[in-house]
N, C-alpha and C positions, 0 to 999 in steps of 0.2 A: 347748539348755542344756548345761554344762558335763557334769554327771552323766549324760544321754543319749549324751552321745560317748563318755564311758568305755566306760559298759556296750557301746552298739556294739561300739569294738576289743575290749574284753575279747570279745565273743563272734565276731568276724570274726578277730581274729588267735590265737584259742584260748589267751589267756593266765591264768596261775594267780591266782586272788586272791590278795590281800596275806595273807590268813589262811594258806592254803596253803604261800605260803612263807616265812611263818616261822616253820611245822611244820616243815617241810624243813631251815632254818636252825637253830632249836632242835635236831631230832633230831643235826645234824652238830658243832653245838659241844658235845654230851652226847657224844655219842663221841669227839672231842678230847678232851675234858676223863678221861674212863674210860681211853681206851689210852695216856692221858699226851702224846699230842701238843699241847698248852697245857700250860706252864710251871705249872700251878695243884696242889695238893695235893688231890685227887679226895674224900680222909677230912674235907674241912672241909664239902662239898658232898654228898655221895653215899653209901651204905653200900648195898652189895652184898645181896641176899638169898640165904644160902646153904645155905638150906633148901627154898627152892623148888623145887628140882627134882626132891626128893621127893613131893613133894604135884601137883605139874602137869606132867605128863611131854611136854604137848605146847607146851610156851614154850621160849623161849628162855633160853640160860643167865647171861643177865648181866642178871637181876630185879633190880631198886633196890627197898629200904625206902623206902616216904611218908613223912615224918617229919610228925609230927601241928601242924596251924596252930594255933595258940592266936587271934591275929588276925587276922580278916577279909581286913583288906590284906593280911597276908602269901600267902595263897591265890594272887595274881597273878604274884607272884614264880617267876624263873625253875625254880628247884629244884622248887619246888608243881608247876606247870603243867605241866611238862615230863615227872616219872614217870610220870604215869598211860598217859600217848601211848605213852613208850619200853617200858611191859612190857607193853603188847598190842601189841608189831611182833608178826608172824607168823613161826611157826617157820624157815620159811624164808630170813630175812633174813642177808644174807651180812655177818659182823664181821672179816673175813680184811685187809679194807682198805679205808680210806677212799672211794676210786673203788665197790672193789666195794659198799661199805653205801650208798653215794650213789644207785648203780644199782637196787639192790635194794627200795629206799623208793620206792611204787607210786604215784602221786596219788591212784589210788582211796583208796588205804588215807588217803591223810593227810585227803582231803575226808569219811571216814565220820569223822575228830575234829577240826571244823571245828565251830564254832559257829553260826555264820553258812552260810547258802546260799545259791549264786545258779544260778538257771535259766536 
């Protein structure tokens, strides 16, 4: 069956689910979009938290506000889905450059906000 063959290669060629990477791809167009590399105006999408780093000294410092859904569907939507992931990266995460935050984003970490799992 066609589903049996996936799962095969996903498990013989060790590759990421599709959940996974587009954790990966989300986290990388949220840092476009924040260091300004996308043409896009960051204030129509995003507000900085910048209080945070008085209250949680072990996060990182580019915290985003949730901005609260009013509608269900909107919950899906990129902006929704996306802050919760980006203010629990780990202190550790390198923002110095695109290469380096690409590097620095663990699969561990993106599989512990995964929805979905596969054994």
């Amino acid at each position: 069956c066609v589903i049996c063959r996936i799962i095969r290669d996903y498990l013989i060629l060790n590759l990421e689910s599709i959940e996974v990477r587009r954790l990966r791809t989300d986290l990388l167009l949220l840092y476009k979009i924040l260091f300004g590399l996308i043409n896009l105006n960051v204030n129509d999408f995003f507000m900085l938290n910048c209080n945070i780093n008085k209250m949680f000294l072990r996060r990182h410092s580019y915290q985003l506000v949730k901005p609260a859904a009013t509608i269900s569907a909107r919950q899906s939507f990129f902006v929704q889905r996306i802050i919760s992931v980006w203010n629990s990266l780990p202190n550790e995460t390198n923002f110095n450059s695109i290469s380096l935050f690409k590097a620095s984003i663990k699969p561990e970490y993106l599989i512990q906000n995964c929805k979905v799992y596969f054994t």
